[in-house]
VEXKOLNU-630981 format. One line per field, with one value per residue: x, y, z of N, C-alpha, C in turn. Coordinates in steps of 0.1 Angstrom, whole numbers. Layout:
% VEXKOLNU-630981
n_east: [X:...] $
n_north: [Y:...] $
n_up: [Z:...] $
ca_east: [X:...] $
ca_north: [Y:...] $
ca_up: [Z:...] $
c_east: [X:...] $
c_north: [Y:...] $
c_up: [Z:...] $
***
This chain:
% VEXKOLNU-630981
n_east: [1238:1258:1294:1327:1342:1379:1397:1425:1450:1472:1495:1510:1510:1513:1498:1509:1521:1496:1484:1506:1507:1477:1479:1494:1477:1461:1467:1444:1419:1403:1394:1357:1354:1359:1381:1396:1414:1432:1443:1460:1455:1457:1482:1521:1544:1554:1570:1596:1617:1613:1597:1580:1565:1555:1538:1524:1500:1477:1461:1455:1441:1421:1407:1405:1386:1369:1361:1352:1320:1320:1336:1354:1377:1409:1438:1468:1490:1519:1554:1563:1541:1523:1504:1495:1481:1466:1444:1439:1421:1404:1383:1360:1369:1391:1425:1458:1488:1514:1539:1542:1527:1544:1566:1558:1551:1576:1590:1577:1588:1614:1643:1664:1660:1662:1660:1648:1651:1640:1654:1685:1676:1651:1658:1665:1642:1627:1642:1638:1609:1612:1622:1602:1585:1594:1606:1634:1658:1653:1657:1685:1698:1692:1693:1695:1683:1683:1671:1651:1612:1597:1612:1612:1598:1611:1614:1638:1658:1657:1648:1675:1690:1679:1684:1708:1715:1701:1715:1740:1726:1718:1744:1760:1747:1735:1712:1680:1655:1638:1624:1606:1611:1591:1553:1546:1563:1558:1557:1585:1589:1581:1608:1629:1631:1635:1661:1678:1673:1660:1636:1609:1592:1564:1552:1524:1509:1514:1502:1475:1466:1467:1443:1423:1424:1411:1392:1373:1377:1355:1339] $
n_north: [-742:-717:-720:-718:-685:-679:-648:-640:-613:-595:-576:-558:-546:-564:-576:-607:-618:-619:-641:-661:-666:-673:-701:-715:-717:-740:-764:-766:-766:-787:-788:-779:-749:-718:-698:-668:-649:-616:-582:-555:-532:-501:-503:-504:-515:-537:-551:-540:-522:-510:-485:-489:-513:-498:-479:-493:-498:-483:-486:-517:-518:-502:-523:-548:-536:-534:-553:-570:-581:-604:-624:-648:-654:-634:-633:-616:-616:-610:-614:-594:-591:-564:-541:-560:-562:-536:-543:-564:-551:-538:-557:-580:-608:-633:-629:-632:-635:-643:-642:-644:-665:-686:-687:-699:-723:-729:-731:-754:-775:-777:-771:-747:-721:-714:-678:-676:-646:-623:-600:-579:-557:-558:-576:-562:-552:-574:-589:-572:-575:-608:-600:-589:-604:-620:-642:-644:-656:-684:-679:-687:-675:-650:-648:-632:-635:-619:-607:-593:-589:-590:-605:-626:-643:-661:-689:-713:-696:-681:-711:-721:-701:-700:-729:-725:-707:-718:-740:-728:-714:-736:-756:-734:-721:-734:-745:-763:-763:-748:-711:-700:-669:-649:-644:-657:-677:-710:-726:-734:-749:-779:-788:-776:-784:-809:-806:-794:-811:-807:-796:-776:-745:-728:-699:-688:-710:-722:-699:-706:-725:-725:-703:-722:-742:-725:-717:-737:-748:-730:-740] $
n_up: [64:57:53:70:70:63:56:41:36:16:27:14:-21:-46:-64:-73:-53:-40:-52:-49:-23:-22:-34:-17:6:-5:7:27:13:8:34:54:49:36:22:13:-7:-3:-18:-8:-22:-17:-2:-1:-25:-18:15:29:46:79:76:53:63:82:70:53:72:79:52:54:77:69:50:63:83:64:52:70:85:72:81:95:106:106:80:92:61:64:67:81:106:103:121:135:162:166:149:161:179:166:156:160:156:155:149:133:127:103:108:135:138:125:139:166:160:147:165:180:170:172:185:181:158:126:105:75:53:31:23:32:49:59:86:109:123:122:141:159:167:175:195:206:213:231:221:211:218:212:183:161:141:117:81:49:15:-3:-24:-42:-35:-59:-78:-70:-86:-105:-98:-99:-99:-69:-53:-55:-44:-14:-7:-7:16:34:43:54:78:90:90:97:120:136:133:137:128:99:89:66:53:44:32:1:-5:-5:-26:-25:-9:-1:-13:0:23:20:8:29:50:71:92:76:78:70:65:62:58:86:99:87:96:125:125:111:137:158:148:145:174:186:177] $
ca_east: [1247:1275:1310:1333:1356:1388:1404:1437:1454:1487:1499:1516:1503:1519:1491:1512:1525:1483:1484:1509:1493:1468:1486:1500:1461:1453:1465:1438:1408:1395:1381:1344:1356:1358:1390:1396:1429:1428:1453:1461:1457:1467:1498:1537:1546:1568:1575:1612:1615:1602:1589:1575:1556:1542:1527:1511:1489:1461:1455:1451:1427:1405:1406:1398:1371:1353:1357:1348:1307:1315:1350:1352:1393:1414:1451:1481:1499:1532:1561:1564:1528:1522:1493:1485:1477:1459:1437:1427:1412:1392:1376:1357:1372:1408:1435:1469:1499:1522:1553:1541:1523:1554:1575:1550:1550:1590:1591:1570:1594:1631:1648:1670:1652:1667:1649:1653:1643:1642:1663:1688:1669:1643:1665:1668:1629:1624:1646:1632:1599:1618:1626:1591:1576:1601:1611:1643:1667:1652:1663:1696:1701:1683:1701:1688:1685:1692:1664:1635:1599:1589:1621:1607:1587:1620:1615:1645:1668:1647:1656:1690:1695:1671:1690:1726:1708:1692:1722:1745:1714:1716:1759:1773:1745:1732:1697:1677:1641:1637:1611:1603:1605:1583:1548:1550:1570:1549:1557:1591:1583:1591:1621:1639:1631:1650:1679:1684:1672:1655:1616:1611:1582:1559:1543:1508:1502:1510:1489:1459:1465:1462:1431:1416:1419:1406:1371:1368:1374:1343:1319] $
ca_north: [-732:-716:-721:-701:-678:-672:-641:-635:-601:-592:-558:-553:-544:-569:-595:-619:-626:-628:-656:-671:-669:-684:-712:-716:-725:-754:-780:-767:-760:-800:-784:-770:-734:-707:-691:-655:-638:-598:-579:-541:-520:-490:-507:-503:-522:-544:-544:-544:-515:-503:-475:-498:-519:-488:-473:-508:-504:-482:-492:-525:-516:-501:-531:-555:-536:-534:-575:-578:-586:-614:-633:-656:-649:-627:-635:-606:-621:-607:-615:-586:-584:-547:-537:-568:-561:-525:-550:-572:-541:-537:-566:-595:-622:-636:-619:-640:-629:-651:-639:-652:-680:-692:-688:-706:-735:-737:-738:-769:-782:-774:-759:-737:-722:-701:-677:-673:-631:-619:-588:-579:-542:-566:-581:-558:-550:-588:-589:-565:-583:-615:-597:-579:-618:-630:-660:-639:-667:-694:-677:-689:-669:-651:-645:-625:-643:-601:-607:-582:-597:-594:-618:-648:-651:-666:-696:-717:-691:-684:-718:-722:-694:-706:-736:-725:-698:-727:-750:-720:-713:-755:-757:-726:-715:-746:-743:-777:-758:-733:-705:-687:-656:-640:-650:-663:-693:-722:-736:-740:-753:-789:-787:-766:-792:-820:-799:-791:-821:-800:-790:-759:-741:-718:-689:-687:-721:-719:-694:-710:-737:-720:-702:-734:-743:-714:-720:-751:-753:-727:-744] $
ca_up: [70:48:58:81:60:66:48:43:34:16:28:1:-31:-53:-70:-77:-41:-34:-62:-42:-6:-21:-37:0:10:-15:15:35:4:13:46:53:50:26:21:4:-2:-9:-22:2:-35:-11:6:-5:-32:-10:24:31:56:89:68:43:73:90:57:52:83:74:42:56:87:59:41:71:87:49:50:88:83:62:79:109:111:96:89:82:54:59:77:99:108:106:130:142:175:164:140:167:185:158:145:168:153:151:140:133:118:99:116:150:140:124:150:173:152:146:185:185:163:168:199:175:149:118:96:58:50:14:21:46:54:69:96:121:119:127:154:170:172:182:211:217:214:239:214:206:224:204:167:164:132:104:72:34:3:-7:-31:-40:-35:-72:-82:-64:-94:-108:-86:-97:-88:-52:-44:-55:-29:-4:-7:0:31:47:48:63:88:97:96:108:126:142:131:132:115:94:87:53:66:38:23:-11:-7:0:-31:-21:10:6:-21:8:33:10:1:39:56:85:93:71:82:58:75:55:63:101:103:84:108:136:124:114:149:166:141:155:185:189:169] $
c_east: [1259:1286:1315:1341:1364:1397:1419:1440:1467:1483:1503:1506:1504:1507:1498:1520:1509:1484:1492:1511:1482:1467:1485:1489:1461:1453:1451:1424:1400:1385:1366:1348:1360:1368:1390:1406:1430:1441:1450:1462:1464:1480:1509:1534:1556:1570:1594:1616:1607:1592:1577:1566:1545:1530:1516:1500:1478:1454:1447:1440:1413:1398:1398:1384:1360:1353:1349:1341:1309:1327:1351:1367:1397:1434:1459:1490:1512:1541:1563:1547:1528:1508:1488:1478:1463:1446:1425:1418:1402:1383:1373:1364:1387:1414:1446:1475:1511:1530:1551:1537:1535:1563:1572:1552:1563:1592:1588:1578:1606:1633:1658:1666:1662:1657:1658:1646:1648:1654:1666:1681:1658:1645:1661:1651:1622:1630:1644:1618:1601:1618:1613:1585:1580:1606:1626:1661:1668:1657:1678:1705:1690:1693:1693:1691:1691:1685:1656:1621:1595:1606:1621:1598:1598:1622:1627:1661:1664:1651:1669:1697:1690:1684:1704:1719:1707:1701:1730:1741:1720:1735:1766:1766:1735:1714:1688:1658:1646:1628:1613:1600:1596:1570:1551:1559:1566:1554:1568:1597:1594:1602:1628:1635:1639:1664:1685:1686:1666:1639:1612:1593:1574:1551:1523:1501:1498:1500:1469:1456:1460:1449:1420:1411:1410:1388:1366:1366:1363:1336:1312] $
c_north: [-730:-722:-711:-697:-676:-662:-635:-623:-596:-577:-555:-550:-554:-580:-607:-627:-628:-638:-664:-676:-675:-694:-721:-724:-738:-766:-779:-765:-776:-794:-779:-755:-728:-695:-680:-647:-623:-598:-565:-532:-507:-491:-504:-514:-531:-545:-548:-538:-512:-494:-482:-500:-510:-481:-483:-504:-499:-485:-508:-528:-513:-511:-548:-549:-538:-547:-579:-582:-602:-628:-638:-658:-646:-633:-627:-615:-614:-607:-608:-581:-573:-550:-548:-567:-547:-535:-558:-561:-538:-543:-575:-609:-623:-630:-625:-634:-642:-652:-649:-665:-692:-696:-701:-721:-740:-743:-750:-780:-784:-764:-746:-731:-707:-693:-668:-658:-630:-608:-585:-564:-549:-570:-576:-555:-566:-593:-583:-569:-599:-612:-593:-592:-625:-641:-657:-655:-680:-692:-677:-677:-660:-646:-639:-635:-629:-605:-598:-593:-603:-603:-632:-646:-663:-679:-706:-712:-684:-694:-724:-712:-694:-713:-732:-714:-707:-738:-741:-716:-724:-750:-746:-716:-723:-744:-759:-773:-746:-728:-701:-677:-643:-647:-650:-670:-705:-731:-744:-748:-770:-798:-783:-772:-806:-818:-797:-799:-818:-793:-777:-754:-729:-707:-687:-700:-724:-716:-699:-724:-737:-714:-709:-741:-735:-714:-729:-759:-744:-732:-752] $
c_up: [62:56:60:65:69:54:53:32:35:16:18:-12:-44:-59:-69:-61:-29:-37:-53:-26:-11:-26:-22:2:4:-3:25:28:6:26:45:53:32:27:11:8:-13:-4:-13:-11:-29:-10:-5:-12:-31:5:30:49:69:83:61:53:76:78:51:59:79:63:40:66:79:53:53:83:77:51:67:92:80:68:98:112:100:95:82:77:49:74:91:106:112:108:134:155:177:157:154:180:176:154:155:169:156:146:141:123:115:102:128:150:133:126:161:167:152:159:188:183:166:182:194:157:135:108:80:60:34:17:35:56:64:82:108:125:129:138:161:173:174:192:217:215:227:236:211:210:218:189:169:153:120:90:56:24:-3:-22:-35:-40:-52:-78:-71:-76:-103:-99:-83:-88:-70:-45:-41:-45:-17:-2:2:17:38:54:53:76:97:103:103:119:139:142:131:131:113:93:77:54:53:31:9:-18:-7:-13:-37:-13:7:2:-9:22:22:10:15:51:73:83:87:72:73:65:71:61:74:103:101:91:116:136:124:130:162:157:147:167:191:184:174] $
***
């Protein structure tokens, strides 16, 4: 009997922040499954904006119904999960969004939770699905690195500003975890848990956590 797949799917268009979603994976490539991370060729070349988000969506519904024969959960690999909810009307299986499941997760963790965002245009975007989650009370803070996506490829300076974010987050905003509030961090993940001395949480992972679990506890 093959193995489940789980596919994950950057909205964005960017390769190299698939490459590093699928970096993200490696702690979980020991298991029986069969992971595959696709790129949204249609999508924005970024998502920063509301705008950005909503232009993601159908290129990405096209892109998970063509995979939907073959994938035993799907997971939106991007912070603001755009269409998650439209997605899981469409497709049998699972559908998890990194946003939520990393939220979910800090909670388990930390009664005050901060979140790192690449860019401050993001913010308000994210806080407004804070609030439509109901977890909004629990984020104590979120703050910008005021980065673009394609300069995390620069990863020392990424975390030299991580770094100083996450300890502002912790001291002046009383944060005790953090979240990576964008994929294609993971392989800052647990430098930026050192440097801060608090639970820093990776959203790709969450989610392929949670997935994981949801395979198995049907099988």
């Amino acid at each position: 009997m093959p193995n489940a797949r789980i596919t994950l799917v950057n909205p964005n268009s960017l390769a190299k922040v698939t490459e590093a979603i699928d970096r993200a994976v490696a702690p979980f490539r020991r298991l029986p499954l069969e992971f595959r991370c696709l790129t949204s060729a249609d999508g924005p070349a970024g998502i920063q904006t509301q705008a950005e988000a909503d232009a993601s969506i159908a290129p990405l519904a096209r892109l998970v119904r063509q995979e939907a024969a073959g994938t035993d959960a799907f997971i939106v690999a991007c912070f603001s999960d755009p269409g998650l909810h439209g997605l899981r009307d469409l497709v049998p299986v699972p559908v998890l969004g990194i946003g939520e499941c990393s939220v979910l997760t800090a909670m388990g963790m930390a009664a005050r939770i901060g979140v790192i965002a690449i860019a401050g245009a993001a913010i308000p975007r994210h806080l407004r699905y804070f609030r439509a989650m109901g977890v909004a009370d629990r984020i104590c803070g979120e703050l910008a690195l005021d980065m673009k996506v394609s300069e995390l490829a620069d990863a020392e300076l990424a975390f030299q500003r991580m770094a100083a974010v996450g300890r502002t987050l912790r001291d002046a905003h009383g944060a005790d975890a953090l979240i990576m509030g964008c994929a294609g961090m993971a392989d800052l993940r647990g430098r930026l848990e050192d440097a801060c001395g608090v639970p820093v949480v990776e959203p790709t992972q969450a989610a392929v956590g949670m997935a994981v679990g949801r395979i198995f506890s049907r099988a």
